[in-house]
N, C-alpha and C positions, 0 to 999 in steps of 0.2 A: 504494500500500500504506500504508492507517494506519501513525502510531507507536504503541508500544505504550504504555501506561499503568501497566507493572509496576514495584513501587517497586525500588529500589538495594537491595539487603543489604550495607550496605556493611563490616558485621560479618563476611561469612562471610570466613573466611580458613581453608585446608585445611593450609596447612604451618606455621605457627606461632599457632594458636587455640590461647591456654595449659589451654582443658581438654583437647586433645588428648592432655596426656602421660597423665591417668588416666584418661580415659575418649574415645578416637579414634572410636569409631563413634557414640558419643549423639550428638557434634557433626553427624555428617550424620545421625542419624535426625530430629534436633531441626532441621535446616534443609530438612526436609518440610515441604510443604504447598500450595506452588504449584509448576503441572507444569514452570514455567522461570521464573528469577530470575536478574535480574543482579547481580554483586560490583563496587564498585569497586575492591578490591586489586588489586596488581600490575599495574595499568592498564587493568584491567575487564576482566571475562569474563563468558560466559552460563555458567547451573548446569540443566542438566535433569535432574530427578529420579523419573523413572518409567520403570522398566525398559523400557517398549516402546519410547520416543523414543528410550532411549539405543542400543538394538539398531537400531533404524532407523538412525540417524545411523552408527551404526558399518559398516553394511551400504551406504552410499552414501560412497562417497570422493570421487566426481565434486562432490559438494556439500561435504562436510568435509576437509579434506583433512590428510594427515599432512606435509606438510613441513616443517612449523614446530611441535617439540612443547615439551613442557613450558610450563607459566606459572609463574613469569616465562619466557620463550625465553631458553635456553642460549648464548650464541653458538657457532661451532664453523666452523672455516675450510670443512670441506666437511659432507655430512649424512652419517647412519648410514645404512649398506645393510642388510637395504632396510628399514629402519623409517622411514624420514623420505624415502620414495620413495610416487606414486600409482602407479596399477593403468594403463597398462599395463605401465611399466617397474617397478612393484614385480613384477610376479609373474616378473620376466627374472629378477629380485636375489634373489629368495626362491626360488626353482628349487634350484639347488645346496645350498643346505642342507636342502632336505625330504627327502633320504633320509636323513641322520644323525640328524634327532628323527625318523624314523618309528616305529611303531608295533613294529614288525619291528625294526629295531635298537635300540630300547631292551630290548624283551625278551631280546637276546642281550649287554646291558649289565649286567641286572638283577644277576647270579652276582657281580661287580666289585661295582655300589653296593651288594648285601646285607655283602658281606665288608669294605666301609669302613664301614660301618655299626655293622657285630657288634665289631671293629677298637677305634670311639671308646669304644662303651657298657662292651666290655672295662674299659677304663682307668679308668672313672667308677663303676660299677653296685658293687663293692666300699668306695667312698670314702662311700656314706651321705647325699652331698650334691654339687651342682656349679651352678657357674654357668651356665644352660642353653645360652645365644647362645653365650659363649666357649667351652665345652666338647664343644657337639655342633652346634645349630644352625648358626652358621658356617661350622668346620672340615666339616663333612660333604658340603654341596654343591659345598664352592671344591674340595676333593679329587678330587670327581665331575669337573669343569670343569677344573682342571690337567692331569689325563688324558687327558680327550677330546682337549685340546692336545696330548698327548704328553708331559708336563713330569714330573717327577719328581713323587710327592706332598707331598715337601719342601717346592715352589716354595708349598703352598695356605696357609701362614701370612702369608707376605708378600703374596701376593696377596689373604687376605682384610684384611688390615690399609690397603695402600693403597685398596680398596674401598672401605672403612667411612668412610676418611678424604675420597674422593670424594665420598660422598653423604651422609656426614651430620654435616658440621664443618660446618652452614652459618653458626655465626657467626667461625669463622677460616678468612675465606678464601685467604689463605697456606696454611695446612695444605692447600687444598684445591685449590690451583696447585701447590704440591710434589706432591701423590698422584698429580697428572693428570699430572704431566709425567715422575713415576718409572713411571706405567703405559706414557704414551705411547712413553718410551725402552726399556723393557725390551721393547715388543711389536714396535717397530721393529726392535729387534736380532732378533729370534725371526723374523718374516717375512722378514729381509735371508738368516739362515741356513739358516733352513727352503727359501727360493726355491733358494739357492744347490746344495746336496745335491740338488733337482732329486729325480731316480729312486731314488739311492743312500739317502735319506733313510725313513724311516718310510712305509709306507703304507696306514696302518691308521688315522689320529688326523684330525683336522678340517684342521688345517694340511692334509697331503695332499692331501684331499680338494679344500679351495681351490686348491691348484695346481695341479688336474687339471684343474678345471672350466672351463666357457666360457659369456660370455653372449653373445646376438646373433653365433653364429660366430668368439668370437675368445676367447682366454684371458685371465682375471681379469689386472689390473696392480697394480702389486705395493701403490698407495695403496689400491686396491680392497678387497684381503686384508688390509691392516692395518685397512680403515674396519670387516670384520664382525668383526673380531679384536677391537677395542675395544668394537662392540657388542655383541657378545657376554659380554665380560667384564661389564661392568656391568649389562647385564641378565640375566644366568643365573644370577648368587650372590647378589644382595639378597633376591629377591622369594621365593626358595624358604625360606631362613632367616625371613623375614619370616613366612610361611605358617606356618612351623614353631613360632615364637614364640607367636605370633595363637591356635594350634591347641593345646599343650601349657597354657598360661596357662590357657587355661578348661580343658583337662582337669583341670588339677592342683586347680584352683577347683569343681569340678563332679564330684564322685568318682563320685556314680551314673553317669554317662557312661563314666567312666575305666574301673570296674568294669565295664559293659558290654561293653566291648572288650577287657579280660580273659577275663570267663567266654564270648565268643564273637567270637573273631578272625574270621570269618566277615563279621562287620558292618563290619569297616574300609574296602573298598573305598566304601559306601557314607558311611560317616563324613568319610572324603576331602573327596569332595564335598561334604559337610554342611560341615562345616566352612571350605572353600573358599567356599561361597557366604556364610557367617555373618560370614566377617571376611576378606574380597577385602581386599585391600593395592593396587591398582592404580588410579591417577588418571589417566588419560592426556586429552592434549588435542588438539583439533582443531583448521582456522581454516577457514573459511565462504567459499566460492569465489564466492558472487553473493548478490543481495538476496535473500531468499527467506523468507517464512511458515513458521514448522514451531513445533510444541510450542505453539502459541496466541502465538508474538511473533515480530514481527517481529527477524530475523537480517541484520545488513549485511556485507557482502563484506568480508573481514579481519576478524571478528569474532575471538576467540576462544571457545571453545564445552568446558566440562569436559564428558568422557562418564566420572562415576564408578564404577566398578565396583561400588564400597560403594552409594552408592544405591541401582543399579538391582539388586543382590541383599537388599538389607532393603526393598523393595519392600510394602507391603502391598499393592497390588494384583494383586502376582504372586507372591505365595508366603505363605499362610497360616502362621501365627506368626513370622510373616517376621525378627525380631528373638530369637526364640527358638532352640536349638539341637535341631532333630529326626534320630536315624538311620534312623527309620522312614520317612522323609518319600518319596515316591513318587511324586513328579513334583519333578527339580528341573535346571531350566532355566537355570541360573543363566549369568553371564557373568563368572565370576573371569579368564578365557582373552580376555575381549574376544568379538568376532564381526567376520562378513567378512570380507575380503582379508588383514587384520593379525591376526588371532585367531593369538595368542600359537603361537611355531613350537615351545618346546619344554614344549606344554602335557604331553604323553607321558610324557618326562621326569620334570618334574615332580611328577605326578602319581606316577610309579614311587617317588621317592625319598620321598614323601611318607608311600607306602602302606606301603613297607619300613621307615619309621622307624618308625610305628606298631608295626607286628608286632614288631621288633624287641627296641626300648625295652619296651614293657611283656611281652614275654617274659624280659623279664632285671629289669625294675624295676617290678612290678606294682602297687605302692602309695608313690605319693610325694605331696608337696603344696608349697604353697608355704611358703619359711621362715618362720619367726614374724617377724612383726615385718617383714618385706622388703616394700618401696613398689615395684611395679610401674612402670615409666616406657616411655610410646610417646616417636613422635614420628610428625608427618603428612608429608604432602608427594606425588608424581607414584609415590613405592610408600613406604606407612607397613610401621613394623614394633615392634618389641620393643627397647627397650632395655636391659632388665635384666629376670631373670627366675632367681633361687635358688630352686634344686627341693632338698627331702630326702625322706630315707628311711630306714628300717630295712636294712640292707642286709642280704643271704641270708646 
Protein backbone atom coordinates (compact mmCIF):
# COMPACT_ATOMS: atom_id res chain seq x y z
CA UNK A 1 0.00 0.00 0.00
CA UNK A 2 1.50 3.53 -1.12
CA UNK A 3 2.13 6.23 1.57
CA UNK A 4 0.10 9.00 1.04
CA UNK A 5 1.35 12.30 -0.07
CA UNK A 6 -1.34 14.43 1.91
CA UNK A 7 0.23 17.53 3.55
CA UNK A 8 0.08 17.96 7.62
CA UNK A 9 -2.45 20.68 8.71
CA UNK A 10 -0.62 21.17 11.34
CA UNK A 11 -2.89 24.23 12.14
CA UNK A 12 -6.03 22.44 12.56
CA UNK A 13 -6.76 22.32 16.05
CA UNK A 14 -10.78 21.78 17.15
CA UNK A 15 -10.43 22.47 20.99
CA UNK A 16 -8.41 25.40 21.29
CA UNK A 17 -8.20 27.35 17.57
CA UNK A 18 -8.63 30.83 19.01
CA UNK A 19 -11.26 31.68 16.27
CA UNK A 20 -13.25 29.07 17.65
CA UNK A 21 -14.65 31.38 20.52
CA UNK A 22 -16.43 33.71 17.77
CA UNK A 23 -16.84 31.95 15.02
CA UNK A 24 -16.75 27.54 15.86
CA UNK A 25 -18.11 26.27 12.74
CA UNK A 26 -16.16 28.77 9.87
CA UNK A 27 -13.12 26.95 11.42
CA UNK A 28 -14.32 23.44 10.11
CA UNK A 29 -16.08 24.98 7.19
CA UNK A 30 -12.63 26.70 6.26
CA UNK A 31 -10.66 23.25 6.89
CA UNK A 32 -12.76 21.81 3.80
CA UNK A 33 -11.37 21.00 0.82
CA UNK A 34 -9.49 17.73 0.81
CA UNK A 35 -11.77 14.46 1.45
CA UNK A 36 -8.89 13.58 4.52
CA UNK A 37 -6.04 15.52 6.01
CA UNK A 38 -3.92 14.89 8.71
CA UNK A 39 -3.38 17.28 12.05
CA UNK A 40 -0.26 17.10 13.92
CA UNK A 41 -1.88 18.29 17.34
CA UNK A 42 -2.24 16.24 20.18
CA UNK A 43 -0.08 13.67 18.48
CA UNK A 44 -1.63 13.47 15.20
CA UNK A 45 -4.90 12.42 13.97
CA UNK A 46 -6.80 11.98 10.53
CA UNK A 47 -9.77 14.62 9.76
CA UNK A 48 -12.37 13.24 7.09
CA UNK A 49 -14.40 15.79 5.82
CA UNK A 50 -17.23 14.53 3.70
CA UNK A 51 -20.33 13.34 5.03
CA UNK A 52 -20.30 9.99 3.24
CA UNK A 53 -16.78 8.72 4.64
CA UNK A 54 -17.76 9.99 7.86
CA UNK A 55 -21.04 7.73 7.91
CA UNK A 56 -19.10 4.83 6.44
CA UNK A 57 -16.57 4.86 9.01
CA UNK A 58 -19.10 5.35 11.63
CA UNK A 59 -21.12 2.27 10.29
CA UNK A 60 -17.85 -0.01 10.49
CA UNK A 61 -16.49 -0.43 14.10
CA UNK A 62 -14.64 -3.61 13.18
CA UNK A 63 -12.28 -1.05 11.38
CA UNK A 64 -12.78 2.11 13.72
CA UNK A 65 -13.08 1.33 16.62
CA UNK A 66 -14.46 3.11 19.92
CA UNK A 67 -12.29 2.03 22.66
CA UNK A 68 -10.08 4.71 22.89
CA UNK A 69 -12.13 8.10 22.59
CA UNK A 70 -11.42 11.58 22.63
CA UNK A 71 -8.16 13.30 21.25
CA UNK A 72 -6.10 13.88 23.22
CA UNK A 73 -7.37 10.12 25.02
CA UNK A 74 -8.72 10.75 28.50
CA UNK A 75 -7.02 8.38 30.64
CA UNK A 76 -9.63 6.54 32.95
CA UNK A 77 -8.91 3.27 35.07
CA UNK A 78 -11.73 1.36 33.31
CA UNK A 79 -13.87 2.40 29.93
CA UNK A 80 -17.55 3.97 29.64
CA UNK A 81 -20.39 1.27 29.04
CA UNK A 82 -20.97 0.95 26.47
CA UNK A 83 -19.47 3.99 24.69
CA UNK A 84 -15.93 2.97 24.67
CA UNK A 85 -17.09 -0.85 24.01
CA UNK A 86 -17.15 -2.63 20.05
CA UNK A 87 -20.02 -4.48 18.80
CA UNK A 88 -20.36 -7.43 19.90
CA UNK A 89 -20.12 -6.70 23.41
CA UNK A 90 -21.37 -3.05 22.81
CA UNK A 91 -24.68 -4.08 21.97
CA UNK A 92 -24.73 -6.65 25.46
CA UNK A 93 -23.98 -2.90 27.33
CA UNK A 94 -26.38 -0.95 25.29
CA UNK A 95 -29.39 -3.59 25.63
CA UNK A 96 -30.43 -2.36 29.19
CA UNK A 97 -30.80 1.04 28.57
CA UNK A 98 -32.66 1.03 25.15
CA UNK A 99 -35.94 0.86 26.79
CA UNK A 100 -35.53 4.05 28.98
CA UNK A 101 -34.57 6.40 25.61
CA UNK A 102 -37.08 4.70 23.68
CA UNK A 103 -39.22 6.40 21.76
CA UNK A 104 -42.25 5.13 23.82
CA UNK A 105 -40.90 6.33 27.06
CA UNK A 106 -39.89 9.46 26.20
CA UNK A 107 -43.26 10.27 25.19
CA UNK A 108 -44.64 9.32 28.42
CA UNK A 109 -41.69 11.72 29.88
CA UNK A 110 -42.73 14.56 27.62
CA UNK A 111 -45.82 15.90 30.45
CA UNK A 112 -42.59 16.15 33.39
CA UNK A 113 -40.00 17.82 30.64
CA UNK A 114 -42.90 20.24 29.31
CA UNK A 115 -43.75 21.31 33.07
CA UNK A 116 -39.65 21.86 33.88
CA UNK A 117 -39.65 23.65 31.13
CA UNK A 118 -42.82 26.10 31.57
CA UNK A 119 -41.27 25.97 35.54
CA UNK A 120 -37.60 27.95 34.32
CA UNK A 121 -39.36 30.25 31.56
CA UNK A 122 -41.96 31.20 34.55
CA UNK A 123 -39.12 32.63 36.43
CA UNK A 124 -37.32 34.57 33.42
CA UNK A 125 -40.14 35.55 30.73
CA UNK A 126 -41.32 38.52 33.33
CA UNK A 127 -37.55 39.72 34.08
CA UNK A 128 -37.12 41.29 30.36
CA UNK A 129 -33.79 39.64 30.08
CA UNK A 130 -31.55 36.54 31.28
CA UNK A 131 -28.46 34.88 30.95
CA UNK A 132 -29.42 32.06 28.49
CA UNK A 133 -26.92 28.99 29.57
CA UNK A 134 -27.29 29.83 33.30
CA UNK A 135 -30.83 30.57 33.27
CA UNK A 136 -32.42 27.84 31.16
CA UNK A 137 -30.11 26.19 28.93
CA UNK A 138 -28.29 24.25 31.79
CA UNK A 139 -30.75 24.03 34.47
CA UNK A 140 -33.22 22.53 32.01
CA UNK A 141 -31.72 19.35 30.85
CA UNK A 142 -29.59 18.46 34.25
CA UNK A 143 -33.33 18.69 35.93
CA UNK A 144 -34.48 16.28 33.18
CA UNK A 145 -31.29 13.96 34.06
CA UNK A 146 -31.54 14.29 38.07
CA UNK A 147 -34.98 12.77 37.79
CA UNK A 148 -34.51 10.13 35.41
CA UNK A 149 -31.89 9.27 38.56
CA UNK A 150 -34.41 9.68 40.99
CA UNK A 151 -32.71 12.68 42.63
CA UNK A 152 -34.56 15.40 43.92
CA UNK A 153 -34.51 18.59 41.28
CA UNK A 154 -32.49 20.25 43.85
CA UNK A 155 -29.54 18.00 43.24
CA UNK A 156 -29.45 19.72 39.16
CA UNK A 157 -27.40 22.92 40.23
CA UNK A 158 -24.68 21.17 41.72
CA UNK A 159 -24.76 18.62 39.24
CA UNK A 160 -24.71 21.15 36.51
CA UNK A 161 -21.86 23.15 38.13
CA UNK A 162 -19.47 20.00 38.77
CA UNK A 163 -20.36 19.25 34.85
CA UNK A 164 -19.38 22.48 33.50
CA UNK A 165 -16.33 22.23 35.74
CA UNK A 166 -15.41 18.64 34.00
CA UNK A 167 -15.57 19.70 30.72
CA UNK A 168 -14.73 22.91 30.35
CA UNK A 169 -11.89 24.36 32.85
CA UNK A 170 -9.45 22.83 30.57
CA UNK A 171 -6.94 25.37 31.59
CA UNK A 172 -7.26 24.50 35.47
CA UNK A 173 -6.99 21.28 35.78
CA UNK A 174 -7.34 21.08 39.56
CA UNK A 175 -10.71 22.41 39.16
CA UNK A 176 -11.13 19.65 36.92
CA UNK A 177 -9.65 16.64 39.21
CA UNK A 178 -11.83 18.38 42.09
CA UNK A 179 -15.26 18.04 39.72
CA UNK A 180 -14.35 14.46 38.65
CA UNK A 181 -13.66 13.31 41.93
CA UNK A 182 -16.83 15.28 43.73
CA UNK A 183 -18.87 13.41 40.74
CA UNK A 184 -17.11 10.31 41.18
CA UNK A 185 -17.95 10.36 45.17
CA UNK A 186 -21.26 11.40 45.03
CA UNK A 187 -22.32 8.65 42.32
CA UNK A 188 -20.42 6.16 44.35
CA UNK A 189 -22.41 6.92 47.22
CA UNK A 190 -25.85 6.86 45.16
CA UNK A 191 -25.10 3.23 43.48
CA UNK A 192 -23.69 1.83 47.11
CA UNK A 193 -27.59 3.00 48.40
CA UNK A 194 -29.51 2.65 45.52
CA UNK A 195 -27.91 -1.22 45.21
CA UNK A 196 -28.55 -1.57 48.97
CA UNK A 197 -32.65 -0.76 49.12
CA UNK A 198 -32.53 -3.48 46.41
CA UNK A 199 -36.75 -3.98 45.82
CA UNK A 200 -37.61 -1.49 48.71
CA UNK A 201 -36.11 1.39 46.66
CA UNK A 202 -37.67 3.26 43.64
CA UNK A 203 -38.77 1.41 40.72
CA UNK A 204 -39.44 3.78 38.29
CA UNK A 205 -35.98 5.92 37.77
CA UNK A 206 -32.79 4.50 35.64
CA UNK A 207 -30.91 3.47 38.93
CA UNK A 208 -33.74 0.68 39.17
CA UNK A 209 -33.77 -0.16 36.03
CA UNK A 210 -29.80 -0.83 36.22
CA UNK A 211 -30.36 -3.12 39.16
CA UNK A 212 -32.65 -5.14 37.55
CA UNK A 213 -30.84 -5.65 34.51
CA UNK A 214 -28.53 -8.56 33.30
CA UNK A 215 -25.93 -8.94 30.66
CA UNK A 216 -24.63 -12.34 29.34
CA UNK A 217 -27.06 -14.20 32.07
CA UNK A 218 -25.84 -12.51 35.05
CA UNK A 219 -26.62 -9.11 36.81
CA UNK A 220 -24.96 -5.75 36.26
CA UNK A 221 -21.91 -5.27 39.27
CA UNK A 222 -22.03 -2.77 41.18
CA UNK A 223 -18.55 -0.88 39.03
CA UNK A 224 -20.77 -1.66 36.01
CA UNK A 225 -23.73 0.70 37.20
CA UNK A 226 -21.57 3.36 38.56
CA UNK A 227 -19.32 3.18 34.82
CA UNK A 228 -23.09 4.01 32.94
CA UNK A 229 -23.87 6.25 35.99
CA UNK A 230 -20.99 8.49 35.10
CA UNK A 231 -21.43 8.06 31.46
CA UNK A 232 -24.37 9.14 31.52
CA UNK A 233 -23.83 12.06 33.41
CA UNK A 234 -21.43 13.73 31.29
CA UNK A 235 -23.00 12.81 28.38
CA UNK A 236 -26.71 13.73 28.60
CA UNK A 237 -26.25 17.43 30.15
CA UNK A 238 -23.57 19.15 27.89
CA UNK A 239 -24.52 18.36 24.55
CA UNK A 240 -28.39 19.04 24.89
CA UNK A 241 -27.47 22.66 26.56
CA UNK A 242 -24.99 22.92 23.89
CA UNK A 243 -27.63 22.35 21.02
CA UNK A 244 -29.69 24.71 22.93
CA UNK A 245 -27.05 27.57 22.92
CA UNK A 246 -25.98 26.72 19.13
CA UNK A 247 -29.86 26.94 18.26
CA UNK A 248 -31.36 30.10 20.25
CA UNK A 249 -27.85 32.21 19.20
CA UNK A 250 -28.87 32.29 15.72
CA UNK A 251 -32.52 32.41 16.44
CA UNK A 252 -32.05 35.55 18.49
CA UNK A 253 -29.46 36.73 15.52
CA UNK A 254 -31.93 35.74 12.76
CA UNK A 255 -35.50 37.05 13.77
CA UNK A 256 -37.04 36.08 10.30
CA UNK A 257 -36.40 32.60 11.47
CA UNK A 258 -37.47 33.23 15.13
CA UNK A 259 -40.77 34.86 13.68
CA UNK A 260 -41.32 31.90 11.65
CA UNK A 261 -41.78 29.79 14.46
CA UNK A 262 -43.86 32.05 16.06
CA UNK A 263 -46.56 32.70 13.54
CA UNK A 264 -46.26 28.61 12.93
CA UNK A 265 -45.39 26.33 15.69
CA UNK A 266 -46.13 23.64 13.39
CA UNK A 267 -42.51 24.16 11.64
CA UNK A 268 -40.60 23.30 14.99
CA UNK A 269 -40.30 19.65 14.69
CA UNK A 270 -38.60 20.30 11.40
CA UNK A 271 -36.41 23.39 12.75
CA UNK A 272 -35.13 20.79 15.38
CA UNK A 273 -33.46 19.03 12.80
CA UNK A 274 -32.40 22.02 10.93
CA UNK A 275 -30.83 23.37 13.40
CA UNK A 276 -29.32 20.12 14.72
CA UNK A 277 -27.76 19.59 11.51
CA UNK A 278 -26.46 23.58 11.03
CA UNK A 279 -24.60 23.56 14.32
CA UNK A 280 -23.85 19.49 15.56
CA UNK A 281 -21.68 20.14 18.63
CA UNK A 282 -20.29 16.59 18.56
CA UNK A 283 -16.56 15.60 17.61
CA UNK A 284 -16.18 12.10 18.55
CA UNK A 285 -13.15 9.89 17.79
CA UNK A 286 -12.16 6.79 16.59
CA UNK A 287 -8.72 4.50 16.26
CA UNK A 288 -8.04 2.27 13.11
CA UNK A 289 -7.94 -1.46 13.86
CA UNK A 290 -5.60 -2.41 10.79
CA UNK A 291 -3.77 -0.88 7.76
CA UNK A 292 -6.24 -0.07 5.51
CA UNK A 293 -7.16 2.55 2.33
CA UNK A 294 -10.22 4.59 2.97
CA UNK A 295 -11.20 8.25 2.20
CA UNK A 296 -8.10 8.28 -0.68
CA UNK A 297 -5.19 7.77 2.30
CA UNK A 298 -3.70 5.49 3.49
CA UNK A 299 -4.84 4.78 7.49
CA UNK A 300 -2.21 2.69 9.87
CA UNK A 301 -3.48 0.50 12.60
CA UNK A 302 -3.77 2.98 15.83
CA UNK A 303 -4.22 5.69 13.95
CA UNK A 304 -6.48 8.17 15.38
CA UNK A 305 -9.37 9.14 12.88
CA UNK A 306 -11.91 12.43 13.83
CA UNK A 307 -15.44 11.53 12.46
CA UNK A 308 -16.97 15.28 12.85
CA UNK A 309 -20.29 15.64 13.11
CA UNK A 310 -19.81 19.53 12.20
CA UNK A 311 -18.28 18.54 8.82
CA UNK A 312 -20.13 15.84 7.79
CA UNK A 313 -23.53 18.14 8.23
CA UNK A 314 -22.20 21.41 6.49
CA UNK A 315 -21.21 19.11 3.82
CA UNK A 316 -21.79 20.72 0.60
CA UNK A 317 -21.92 17.71 -1.03
CA UNK A 318 -24.76 16.59 0.95
CA UNK A 319 -26.94 19.17 1.69
CA UNK A 320 -27.57 22.18 -0.52
CA UNK A 321 -26.89 25.51 1.24
CA UNK A 322 -25.27 23.32 3.46
CA UNK A 323 -23.90 26.24 5.74
CA UNK A 324 -27.19 28.11 5.52
CA UNK A 325 -30.05 27.62 7.96
CA UNK A 326 -33.30 26.01 5.93
CA UNK A 327 -36.99 24.92 7.68
CA UNK A 328 -38.12 24.03 4.48
CA UNK A 329 -35.29 21.89 3.73
CA UNK A 330 -36.79 18.33 2.63
CA UNK A 331 -34.23 15.98 2.77
CA UNK A 332 -32.11 16.12 5.77
CA UNK A 333 -29.90 13.23 6.48
CA UNK A 334 -27.96 14.75 8.79
CA UNK A 335 -25.68 12.86 11.51
CA UNK A 336 -25.80 15.37 14.60
CA UNK A 337 -26.85 11.58 16.53
CA UNK A 338 -23.77 9.87 14.91
CA UNK A 339 -24.73 6.40 12.97
CA UNK A 340 -24.26 2.75 13.42
CA UNK A 341 -23.98 0.78 16.47
CA UNK A 342 -23.00 4.16 18.65
CA UNK A 343 -25.71 6.41 17.09
CA UNK A 344 -26.35 8.55 20.15
CA UNK A 345 -28.87 6.29 22.64
CA UNK A 346 -30.67 9.34 23.82
CA UNK A 347 -31.12 10.93 20.48
CA UNK A 348 -35.29 10.75 21.43
CA UNK A 349 -34.75 12.42 24.37
CA UNK A 350 -33.09 14.91 23.01
CA UNK A 351 -34.77 15.74 20.55
CA UNK A 352 -38.10 15.80 22.82
CA UNK A 353 -36.43 18.46 25.20
CA UNK A 354 -35.26 20.32 22.29
CA UNK A 355 -38.61 20.54 20.58
CA UNK A 356 -40.44 21.47 23.91
CA UNK A 357 -38.18 24.40 24.56
CA UNK A 358 -38.98 25.78 21.32
CA UNK A 359 -42.65 25.66 21.70
CA UNK A 360 -42.29 26.73 24.91
CA UNK A 361 -39.82 29.68 25.02
CA UNK A 362 -41.27 31.56 22.24
CA UNK A 363 -44.84 30.93 23.56
CA UNK A 364 -44.04 32.86 26.41
CA UNK A 365 -41.09 35.05 24.92
CA UNK A 366 -41.88 35.79 21.35
CA UNK A 367 -39.49 38.41 20.57
CA UNK A 368 -36.08 38.77 22.13
CA UNK A 369 -32.56 39.38 20.65
CA UNK A 370 -29.24 39.45 21.79
CA UNK A 371 -28.03 42.24 24.39
CA UNK A 372 -26.41 45.25 22.90
CA UNK A 373 -23.22 45.27 23.17
CA UNK A 374 -22.86 41.31 24.49
CA UNK A 375 -19.77 39.30 22.77
CA UNK A 376 -20.91 35.94 22.14
CA UNK A 377 -18.02 33.27 23.29
CA UNK A 378 -17.89 29.32 22.09
CA UNK A 379 -15.42 27.04 22.90
CA UNK A 380 -14.57 23.70 20.79
CA UNK A 381 -13.49 20.47 21.64
CA UNK A 382 -15.12 16.39 21.58
CA UNK A 383 -18.87 18.47 22.13
CA UNK A 384 -18.57 22.55 21.56
CA UNK A 385 -21.17 24.72 22.85
CA UNK A 386 -22.07 28.31 24.09
CA UNK A 387 -20.49 30.01 26.47
CA UNK A 388 -22.23 33.04 27.12
CA UNK A 389 -25.34 34.04 25.46
CA UNK A 390 -27.73 37.42 27.16
CA UNK A 391 -31.15 37.34 25.54
CA UNK A 392 -33.66 40.41 26.19
CA UNK A 393 -36.92 41.57 25.63
CA UNK A 394 -39.87 43.41 26.17
CA UNK A 395 -41.46 41.57 28.54
CA UNK A 396 -45.64 40.99 28.33
Amino acid sequence: MPDTDRPVAAAFDYHHDPRIVSDPFGVFDAARGQRAFQSSMYGGYWVLTEAADIRDAFQQPELFSSRITGIPPTPRPRRLLPLELDPPEHGVYRHPLAAVFSPQAVARLEPAIRATCVGLLDRIAAQGACEFLADFAVPFPTTIFVELLGLPAAEATRFAAWNHALLHAHDRPEVRADAKAQIAGYLDELVTRRMAEGVAGRTDDLFAVLTRADVAGRPLTRDEIFDYAFLLFIAGLDTVTAALGFSFAHLAANPEHRKALVADPALIPAAVEELLRAFSVVNPARTVTRDVEFAGVCLREGDRVLLSTVLANRDPAEFDDATGVRFDRTSNRHLAFGAGPHRCLGSHLARCELKVALEEFHRRIPDYRIADGAVIRSHGGGAMGVDHLPLTWEPA
